[in-house]
DOPA-840782 format. One record per residue (C-alpha): residue in three letters; x, z, y. Coordinates in nm, 4 decimals, m for minus. Each point is the difference from the previous one (the first is absolute). Layout:
[atom "ala" [X Z Y]]
...
//
This chain:
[atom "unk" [m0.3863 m1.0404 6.6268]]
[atom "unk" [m0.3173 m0.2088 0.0821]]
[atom "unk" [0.1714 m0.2648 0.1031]]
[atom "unk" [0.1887 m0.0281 m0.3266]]
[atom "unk" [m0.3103 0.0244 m0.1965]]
[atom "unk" [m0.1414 m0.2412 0.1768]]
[atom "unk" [0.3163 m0.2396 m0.0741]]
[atom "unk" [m0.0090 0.0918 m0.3406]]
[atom "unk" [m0.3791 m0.1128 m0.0257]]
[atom "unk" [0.0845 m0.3385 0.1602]]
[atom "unk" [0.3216 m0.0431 m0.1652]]
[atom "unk" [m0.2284 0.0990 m0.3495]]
[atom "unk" [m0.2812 m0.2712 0.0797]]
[atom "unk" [0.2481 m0.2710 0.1107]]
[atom "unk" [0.1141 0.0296 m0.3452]]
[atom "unk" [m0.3235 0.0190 m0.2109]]
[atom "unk" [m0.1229 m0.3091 0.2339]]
[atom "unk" [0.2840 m0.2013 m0.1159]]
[atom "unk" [0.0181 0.1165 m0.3117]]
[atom "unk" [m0.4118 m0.0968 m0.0947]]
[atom "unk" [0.1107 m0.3570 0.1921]]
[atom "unk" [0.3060 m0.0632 m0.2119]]
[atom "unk" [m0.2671 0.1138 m0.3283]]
[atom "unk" [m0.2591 m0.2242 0.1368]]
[atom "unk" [0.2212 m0.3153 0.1054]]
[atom "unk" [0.1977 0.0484 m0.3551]]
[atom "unk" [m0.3709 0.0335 m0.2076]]
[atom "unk" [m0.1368 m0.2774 0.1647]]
[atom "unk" [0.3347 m0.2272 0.0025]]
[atom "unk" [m0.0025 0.0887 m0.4246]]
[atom "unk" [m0.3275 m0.1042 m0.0221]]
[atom "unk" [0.0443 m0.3552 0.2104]]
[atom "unk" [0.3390 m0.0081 m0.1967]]
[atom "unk" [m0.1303 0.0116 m0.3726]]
[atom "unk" [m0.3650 m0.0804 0.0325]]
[atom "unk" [0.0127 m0.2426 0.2758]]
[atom "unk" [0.3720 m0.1309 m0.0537]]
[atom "unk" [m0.0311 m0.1950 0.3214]]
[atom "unk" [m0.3036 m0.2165 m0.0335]]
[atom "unk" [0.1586 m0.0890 m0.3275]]
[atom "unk" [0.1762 m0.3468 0.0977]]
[atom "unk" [0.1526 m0.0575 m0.3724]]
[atom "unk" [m0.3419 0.0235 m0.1242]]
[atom "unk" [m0.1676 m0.2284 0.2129]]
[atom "unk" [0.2844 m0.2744 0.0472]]
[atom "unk" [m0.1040 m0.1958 m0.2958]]
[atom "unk" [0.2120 m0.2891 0.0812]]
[atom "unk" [0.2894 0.2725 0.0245]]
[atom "unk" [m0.1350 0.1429 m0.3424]]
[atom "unk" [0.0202 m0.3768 m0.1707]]
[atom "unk" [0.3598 m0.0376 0.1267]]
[atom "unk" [0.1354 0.3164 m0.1752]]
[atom "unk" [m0.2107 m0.0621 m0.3385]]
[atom "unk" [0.1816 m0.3228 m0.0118]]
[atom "unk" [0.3196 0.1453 0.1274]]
[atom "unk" [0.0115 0.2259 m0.2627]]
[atom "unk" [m0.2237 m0.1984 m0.2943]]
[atom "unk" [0.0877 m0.3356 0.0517]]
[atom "unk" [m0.1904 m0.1141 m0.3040]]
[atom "unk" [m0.3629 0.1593 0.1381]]
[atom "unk" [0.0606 m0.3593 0.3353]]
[atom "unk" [m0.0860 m0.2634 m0.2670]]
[atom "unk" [m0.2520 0.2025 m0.1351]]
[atom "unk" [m0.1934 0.0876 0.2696]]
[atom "unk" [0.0380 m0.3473 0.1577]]
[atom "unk" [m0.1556 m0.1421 m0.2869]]
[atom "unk" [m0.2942 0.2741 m0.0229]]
[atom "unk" [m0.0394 m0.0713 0.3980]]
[atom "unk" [0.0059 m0.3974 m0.0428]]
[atom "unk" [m0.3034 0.0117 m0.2825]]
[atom "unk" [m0.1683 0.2872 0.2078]]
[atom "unk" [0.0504 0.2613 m0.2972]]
[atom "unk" [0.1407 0.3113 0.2577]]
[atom "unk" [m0.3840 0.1021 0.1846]]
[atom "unk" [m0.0537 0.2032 0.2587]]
[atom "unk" [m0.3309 0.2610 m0.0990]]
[atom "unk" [m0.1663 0.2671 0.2966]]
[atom "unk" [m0.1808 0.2700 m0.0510]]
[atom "unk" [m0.1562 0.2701 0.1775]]
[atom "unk" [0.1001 0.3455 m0.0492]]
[atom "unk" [m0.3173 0.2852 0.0219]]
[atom "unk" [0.1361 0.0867 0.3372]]
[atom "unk" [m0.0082 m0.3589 0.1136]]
[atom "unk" [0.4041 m0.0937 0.0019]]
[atom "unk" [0.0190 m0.3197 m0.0832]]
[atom "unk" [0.2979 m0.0068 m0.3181]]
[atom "unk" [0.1730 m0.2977 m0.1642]]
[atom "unk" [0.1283 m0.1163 m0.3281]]
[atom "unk" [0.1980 m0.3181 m0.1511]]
[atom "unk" [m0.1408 m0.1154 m0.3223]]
[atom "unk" [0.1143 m0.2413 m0.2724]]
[atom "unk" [m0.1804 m0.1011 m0.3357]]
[atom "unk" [0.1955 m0.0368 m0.3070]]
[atom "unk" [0.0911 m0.3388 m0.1550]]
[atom "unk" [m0.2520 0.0084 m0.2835]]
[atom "unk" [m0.3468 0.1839 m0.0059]]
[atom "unk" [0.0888 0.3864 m0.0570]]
[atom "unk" [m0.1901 0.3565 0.0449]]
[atom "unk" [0.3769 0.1200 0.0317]]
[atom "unk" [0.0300 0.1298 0.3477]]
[atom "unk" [0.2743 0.2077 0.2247]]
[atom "unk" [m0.0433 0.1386 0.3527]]
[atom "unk" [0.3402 0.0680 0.1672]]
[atom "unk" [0.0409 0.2773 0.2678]]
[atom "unk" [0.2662 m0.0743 0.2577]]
[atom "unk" [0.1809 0.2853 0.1529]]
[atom "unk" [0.1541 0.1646 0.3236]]
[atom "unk" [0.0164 m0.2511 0.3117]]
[atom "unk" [m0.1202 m0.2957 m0.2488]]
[atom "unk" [m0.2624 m0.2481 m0.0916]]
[atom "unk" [m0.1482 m0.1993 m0.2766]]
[atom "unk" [0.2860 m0.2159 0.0933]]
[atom "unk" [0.2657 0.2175 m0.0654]]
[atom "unk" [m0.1817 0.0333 m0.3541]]
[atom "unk" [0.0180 m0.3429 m0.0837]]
[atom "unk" [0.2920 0.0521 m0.2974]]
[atom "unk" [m0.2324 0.2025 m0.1538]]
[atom "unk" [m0.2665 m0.2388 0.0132]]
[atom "unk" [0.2684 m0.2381 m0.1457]]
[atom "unk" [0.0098 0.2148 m0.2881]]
[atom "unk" [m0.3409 0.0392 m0.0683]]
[atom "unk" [m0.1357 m0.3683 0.0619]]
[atom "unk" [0.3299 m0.1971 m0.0784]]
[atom "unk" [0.1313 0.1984 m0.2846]]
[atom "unk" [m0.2909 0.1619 m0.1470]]
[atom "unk" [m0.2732 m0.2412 0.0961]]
[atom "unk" [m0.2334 0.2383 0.1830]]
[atom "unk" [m0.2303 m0.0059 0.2789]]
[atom "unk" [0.1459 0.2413 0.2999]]
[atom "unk" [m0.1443 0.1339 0.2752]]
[atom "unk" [0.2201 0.1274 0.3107]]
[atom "unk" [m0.1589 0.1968 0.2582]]
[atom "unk" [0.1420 0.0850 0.3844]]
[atom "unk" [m0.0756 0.3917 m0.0065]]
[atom "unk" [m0.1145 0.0953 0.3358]]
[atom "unk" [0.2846 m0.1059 0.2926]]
[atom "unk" [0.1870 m0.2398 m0.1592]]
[atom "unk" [m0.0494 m0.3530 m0.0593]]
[atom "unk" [m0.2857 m0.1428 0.1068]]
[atom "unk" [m0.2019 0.3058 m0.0487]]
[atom "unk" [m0.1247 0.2115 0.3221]]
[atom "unk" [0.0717 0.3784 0.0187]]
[atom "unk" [0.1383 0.2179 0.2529]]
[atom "unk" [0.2894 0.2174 m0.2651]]
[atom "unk" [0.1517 m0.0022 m0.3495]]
[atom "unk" [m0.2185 0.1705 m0.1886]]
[atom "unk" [0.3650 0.1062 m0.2529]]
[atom "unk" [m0.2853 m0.1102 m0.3264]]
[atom "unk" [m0.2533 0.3070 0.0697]]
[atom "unk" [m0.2929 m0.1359 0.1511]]
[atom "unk" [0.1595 m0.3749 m0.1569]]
[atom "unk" [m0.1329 0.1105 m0.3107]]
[atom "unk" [m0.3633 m0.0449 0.1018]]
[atom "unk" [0.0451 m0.3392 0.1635]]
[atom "unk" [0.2054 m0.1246 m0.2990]]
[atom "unk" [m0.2799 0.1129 m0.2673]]
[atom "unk" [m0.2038 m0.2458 0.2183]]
[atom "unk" [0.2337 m0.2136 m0.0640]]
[atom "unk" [0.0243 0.0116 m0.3685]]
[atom "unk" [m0.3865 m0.0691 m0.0134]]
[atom "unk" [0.0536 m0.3309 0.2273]]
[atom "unk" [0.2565 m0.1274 m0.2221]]
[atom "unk" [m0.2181 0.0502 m0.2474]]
[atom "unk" [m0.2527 m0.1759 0.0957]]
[atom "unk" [0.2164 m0.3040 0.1053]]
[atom "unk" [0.1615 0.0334 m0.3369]]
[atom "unk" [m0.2162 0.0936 m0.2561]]
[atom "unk" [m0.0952 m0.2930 m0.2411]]
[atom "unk" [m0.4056 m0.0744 0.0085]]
[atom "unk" [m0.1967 0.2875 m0.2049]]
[atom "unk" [0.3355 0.2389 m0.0368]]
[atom "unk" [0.2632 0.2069 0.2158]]
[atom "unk" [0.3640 0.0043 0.0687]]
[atom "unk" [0.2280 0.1669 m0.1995]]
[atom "unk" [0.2032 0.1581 0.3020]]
[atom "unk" [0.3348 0.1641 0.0414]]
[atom "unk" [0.0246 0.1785 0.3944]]
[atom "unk" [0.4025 m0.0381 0.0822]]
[atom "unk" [0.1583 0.1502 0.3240]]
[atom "unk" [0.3174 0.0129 0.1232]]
[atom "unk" [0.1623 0.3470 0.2214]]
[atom "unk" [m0.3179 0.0900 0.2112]]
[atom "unk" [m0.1623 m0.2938 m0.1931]]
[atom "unk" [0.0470 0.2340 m0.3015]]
[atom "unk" [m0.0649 0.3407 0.1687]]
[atom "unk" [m0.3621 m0.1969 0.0343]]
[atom "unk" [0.0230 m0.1600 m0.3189]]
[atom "unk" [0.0359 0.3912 m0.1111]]
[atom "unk" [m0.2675 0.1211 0.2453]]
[atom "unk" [m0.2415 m0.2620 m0.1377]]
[atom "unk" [0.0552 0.1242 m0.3457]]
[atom "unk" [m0.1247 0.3262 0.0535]]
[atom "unk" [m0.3583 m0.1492 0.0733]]
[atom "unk" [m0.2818 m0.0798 m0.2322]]
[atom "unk" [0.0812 m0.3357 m0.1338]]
[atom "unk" [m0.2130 m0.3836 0.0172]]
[atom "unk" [m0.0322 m0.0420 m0.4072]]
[atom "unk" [0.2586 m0.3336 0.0281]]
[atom "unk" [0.3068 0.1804 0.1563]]
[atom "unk" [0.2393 0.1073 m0.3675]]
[atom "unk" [0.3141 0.0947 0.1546]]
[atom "unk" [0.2351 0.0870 0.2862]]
[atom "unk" [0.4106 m0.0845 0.1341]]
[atom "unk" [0.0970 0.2121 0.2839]]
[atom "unk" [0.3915 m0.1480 0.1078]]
[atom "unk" [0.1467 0.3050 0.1683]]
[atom "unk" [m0.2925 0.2214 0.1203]]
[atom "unk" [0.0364 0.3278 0.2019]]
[atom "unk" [m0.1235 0.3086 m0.1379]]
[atom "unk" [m0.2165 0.0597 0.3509]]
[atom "unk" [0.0504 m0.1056 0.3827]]
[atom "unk" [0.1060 0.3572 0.0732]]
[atom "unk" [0.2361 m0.0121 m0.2228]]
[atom "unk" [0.1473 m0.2942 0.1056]]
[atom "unk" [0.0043 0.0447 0.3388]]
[atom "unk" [0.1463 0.3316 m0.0195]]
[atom "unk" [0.2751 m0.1683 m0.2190]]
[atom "unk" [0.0430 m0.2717 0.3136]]
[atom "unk" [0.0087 0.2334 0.2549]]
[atom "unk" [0.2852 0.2284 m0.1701]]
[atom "unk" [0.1810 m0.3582 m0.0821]]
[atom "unk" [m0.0138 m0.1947 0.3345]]
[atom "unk" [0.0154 0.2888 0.2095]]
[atom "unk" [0.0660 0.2489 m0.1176]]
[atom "unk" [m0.2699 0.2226 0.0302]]
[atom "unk" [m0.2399 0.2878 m0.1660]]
[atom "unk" [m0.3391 m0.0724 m0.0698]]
[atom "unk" [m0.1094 0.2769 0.2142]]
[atom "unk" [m0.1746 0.0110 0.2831]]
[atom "unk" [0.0320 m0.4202 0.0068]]
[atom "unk" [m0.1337 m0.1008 m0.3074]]
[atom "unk" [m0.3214 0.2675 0.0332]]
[atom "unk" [m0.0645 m0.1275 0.3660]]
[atom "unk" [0.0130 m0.3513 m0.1207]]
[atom "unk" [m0.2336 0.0286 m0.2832]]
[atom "unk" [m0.2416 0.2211 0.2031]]
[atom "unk" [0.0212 m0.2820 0.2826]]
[atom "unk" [m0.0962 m0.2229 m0.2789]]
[atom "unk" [m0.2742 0.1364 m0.1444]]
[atom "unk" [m0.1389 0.0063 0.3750]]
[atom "unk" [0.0440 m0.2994 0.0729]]
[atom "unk" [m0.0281 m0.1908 m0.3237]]
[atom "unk" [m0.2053 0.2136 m0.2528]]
[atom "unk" [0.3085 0.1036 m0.2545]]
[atom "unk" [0.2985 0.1776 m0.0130]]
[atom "unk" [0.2897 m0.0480 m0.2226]]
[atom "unk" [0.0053 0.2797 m0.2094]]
[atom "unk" [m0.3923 m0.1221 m0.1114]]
[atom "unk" [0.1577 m0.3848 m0.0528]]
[atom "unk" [0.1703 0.1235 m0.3883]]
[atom "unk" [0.0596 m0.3032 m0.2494]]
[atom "unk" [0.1096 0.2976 m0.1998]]
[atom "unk" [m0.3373 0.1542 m0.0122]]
[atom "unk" [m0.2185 m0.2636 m0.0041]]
[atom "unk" [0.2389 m0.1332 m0.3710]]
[atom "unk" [m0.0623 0.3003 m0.1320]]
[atom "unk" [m0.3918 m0.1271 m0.0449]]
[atom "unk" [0.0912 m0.3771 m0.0695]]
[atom "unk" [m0.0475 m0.0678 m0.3735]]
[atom "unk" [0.0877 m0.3360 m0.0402]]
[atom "unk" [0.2932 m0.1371 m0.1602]]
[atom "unk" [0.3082 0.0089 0.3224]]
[atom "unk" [0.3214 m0.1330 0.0143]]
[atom "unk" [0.2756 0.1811 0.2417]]
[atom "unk" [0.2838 m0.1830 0.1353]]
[atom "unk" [0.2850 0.1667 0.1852]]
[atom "unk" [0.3731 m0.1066 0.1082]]
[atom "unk" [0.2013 0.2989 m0.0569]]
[atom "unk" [0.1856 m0.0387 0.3123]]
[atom "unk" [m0.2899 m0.0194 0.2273]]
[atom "unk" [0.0669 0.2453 0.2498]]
[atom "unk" [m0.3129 m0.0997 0.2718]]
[atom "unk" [m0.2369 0.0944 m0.2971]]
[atom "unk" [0.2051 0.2587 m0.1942]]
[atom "unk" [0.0108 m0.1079 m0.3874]]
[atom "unk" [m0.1059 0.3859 m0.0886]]
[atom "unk" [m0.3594 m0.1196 0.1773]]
[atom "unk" [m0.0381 m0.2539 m0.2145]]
[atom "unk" [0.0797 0.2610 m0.3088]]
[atom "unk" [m0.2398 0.2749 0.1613]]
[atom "unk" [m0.2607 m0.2945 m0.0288]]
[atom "unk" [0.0765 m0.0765 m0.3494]]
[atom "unk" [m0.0259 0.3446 m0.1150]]
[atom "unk" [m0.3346 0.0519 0.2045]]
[atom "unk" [m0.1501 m0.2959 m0.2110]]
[atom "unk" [m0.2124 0.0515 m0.2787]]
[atom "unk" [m0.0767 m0.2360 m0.2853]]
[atom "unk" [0.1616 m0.3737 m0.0636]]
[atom "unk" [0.2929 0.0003 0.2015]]
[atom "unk" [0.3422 m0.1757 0.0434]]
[atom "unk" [0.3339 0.0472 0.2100]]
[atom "unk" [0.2577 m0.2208 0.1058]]
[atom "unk" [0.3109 0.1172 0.1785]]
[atom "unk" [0.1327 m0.2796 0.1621]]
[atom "unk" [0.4187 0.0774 m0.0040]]
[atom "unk" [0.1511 m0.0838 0.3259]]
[atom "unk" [m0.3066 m0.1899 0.1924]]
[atom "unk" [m0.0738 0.2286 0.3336]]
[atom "unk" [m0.3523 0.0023 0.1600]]
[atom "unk" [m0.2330 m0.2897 m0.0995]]
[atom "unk" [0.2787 m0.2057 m0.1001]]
[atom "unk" [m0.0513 m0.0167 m0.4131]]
[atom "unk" [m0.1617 m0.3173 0.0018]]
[atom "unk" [0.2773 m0.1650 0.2605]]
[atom "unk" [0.2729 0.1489 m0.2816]]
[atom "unk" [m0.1596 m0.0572 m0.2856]]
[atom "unk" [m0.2558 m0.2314 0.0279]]
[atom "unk" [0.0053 m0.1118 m0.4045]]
[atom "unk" [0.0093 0.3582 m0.1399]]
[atom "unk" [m0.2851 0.0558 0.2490]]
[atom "unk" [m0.2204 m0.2621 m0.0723]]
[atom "unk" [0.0536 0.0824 m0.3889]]
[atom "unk" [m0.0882 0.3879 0.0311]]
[atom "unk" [m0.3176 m0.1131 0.1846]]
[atom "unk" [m0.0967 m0.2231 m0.2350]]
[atom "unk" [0.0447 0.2047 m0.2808]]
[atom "unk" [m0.1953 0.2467 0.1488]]
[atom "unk" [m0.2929 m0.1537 0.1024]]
[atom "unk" [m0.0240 m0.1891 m0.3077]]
[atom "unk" [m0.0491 0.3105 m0.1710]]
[atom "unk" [m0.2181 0.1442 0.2237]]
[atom "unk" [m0.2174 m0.2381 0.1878]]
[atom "unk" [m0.2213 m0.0433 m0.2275]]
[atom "unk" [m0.3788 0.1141 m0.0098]]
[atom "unk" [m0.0348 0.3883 m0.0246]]
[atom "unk" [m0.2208 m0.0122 m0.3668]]
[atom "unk" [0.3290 m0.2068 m0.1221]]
[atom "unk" [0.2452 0.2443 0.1362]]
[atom "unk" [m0.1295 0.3476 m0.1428]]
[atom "unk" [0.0112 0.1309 0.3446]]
[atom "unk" [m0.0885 0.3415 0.1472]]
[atom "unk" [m0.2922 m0.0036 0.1308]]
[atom "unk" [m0.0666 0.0301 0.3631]]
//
């Protein structure tokens, strides 16, 4: 009878041994997986970043060879308050203008990878733009993905240095903040925060409703797995580690403050970022707001589909809206 108890007790701890190793390797292989996505080679390749712009928007070559050749696509540093050194690409528009847009690139990208955006802004709609490299990707330092949560704070810095680049002598910019996926989870996030008197309006392009939520959506979809016990040991492990967890990183809570004019863009087939995030969002918005459902285009793809229609909602929008706040009989903030 002892000796069976005593089997019992070793066969029992065996098991809870490998059972808190499987739990730990899993948590921590998560957290590498989605925060660290393995030192993040597409976001730092920028020559590999150029290729597939052009492979996919052949017109942006000739443009950006000729903004290269007359030294119009700069390279701006800053320092971030915990001394990470972040970058940005910057281009002034073709004629003397306070209009200004700051697009946020997503998942795995760079500034690069934002570059038909930029297209649209400064080529179509004559504006100054500002692309920053959140933190570990481009030529930004970093040591994770920050999924647009602690982004927001880096990118507000952001919207006051493109100001300052941008704003004609004795005035400010006139600024629309537009992201892209995670670019517009922190376009979101931003929104939520007190606002620099020259920022009018907001596009978020397929936004998630909050890192737990997507995550738990990937986890079901690639592998098939519950968010529990995973998802809480990974966002535990984070907020260790890194300072936040991923229920706390919520573009949905943080629009429910924002009170400035947004725009929401969403293909109705995207299935990486359900569409019904990007309605949650909507419906969490107060105020000036607008909605685009994008038929057919899947994640991030609504400007490679419809790259006219695009441009034309966005320009329609902003016209409308990026205009001084006395002009615009805003709610206050």
């Amino acid at each position: 009878m002892h000796k069976e108890k005593n089997k019992f007790k070793r066969i029992f701890w065996t098991v809870l041994t490998l059972l808190v190793l499987t739990l730990t390797g899993s948590t921590l292989y998560l957290q590498w997986y989605a925060l660290e996505a393995g030192g993040n080679e597409r976001g730092k390749n920028l020559e590999m970043s150029y290729a597939f712009m052009y492979e996919h928007y052949p017109f942006l070559s000739h443009w950006v060879d000729s903004l290269q050749r007359e030294n119009a696509l700069r390279d701006t540093f800053i320092l971030a308050e915990d001394g990470v050194r972040l970058h940005a690409l910057y281009l002034y528009a073709d004629t003397l203008t306070a209009h200004t847009a700051v697009a946020v690139h997503g998942y795995t990208d760079n500034a690069v990878r934002m570059l038909h955006i930029a297209y649209l802004y400064n080529h179509d709609l004559h504006y100054n733009v500002l692309l920053p490299d959140l933190r570990f990707a481009g030529q930004s330092e970093g040591d994770h993905i920050q999924m647009g949560w602690k982004d927001r704070l880096d990118v507000l810095r952001w919207m006051e240095v493109a100001n300052e680049l941008f704003a004609p002598e004795g005035s400010q910019t006139r600024m629309v903040v537009h992201g892209i996926s995670m670019g517009a989870a922190t376009t979101l996030c931003v929104s939520g925060e007190p606002q620099p008197p020259f920022v009018n309006c907001f596009v978020e392009d397929c936004g998630y409703t909050s890192v737990w939520d997507e995550y738990a959506g990937e986890l079901k979809n690639q592998f098939g797995l519950p968010a529990f016990p995973l998802l809480h040991l990974a966002s535990w492990a984070t907020r260790l580690r890194y300072g936040w967890d991923f229920r706390e990183a919520s573009p949905l809570e943080q629009v429910k403050k924002c009170r400035l004019p947004m725009l929401f863009i969403h293909g109705t087939e995207d299935t990486f970022v359900p569409t019904w995030m990007g309605d949650s969002l909507y419906a969490a918005k107060k105020g000036i707001k607008e909605l685009w459902h994008v038929e057919g285009a899947t994640h991030a793809d609504s400007y490679l589909k419809y790259a006219k229609e695009y441009t034309e909602i966005v320009k329609s929008f902003v016209e409308r809206y990026n205009i001084p706040k006395d002009m615009n009989n805003l709610p206050s903030q």
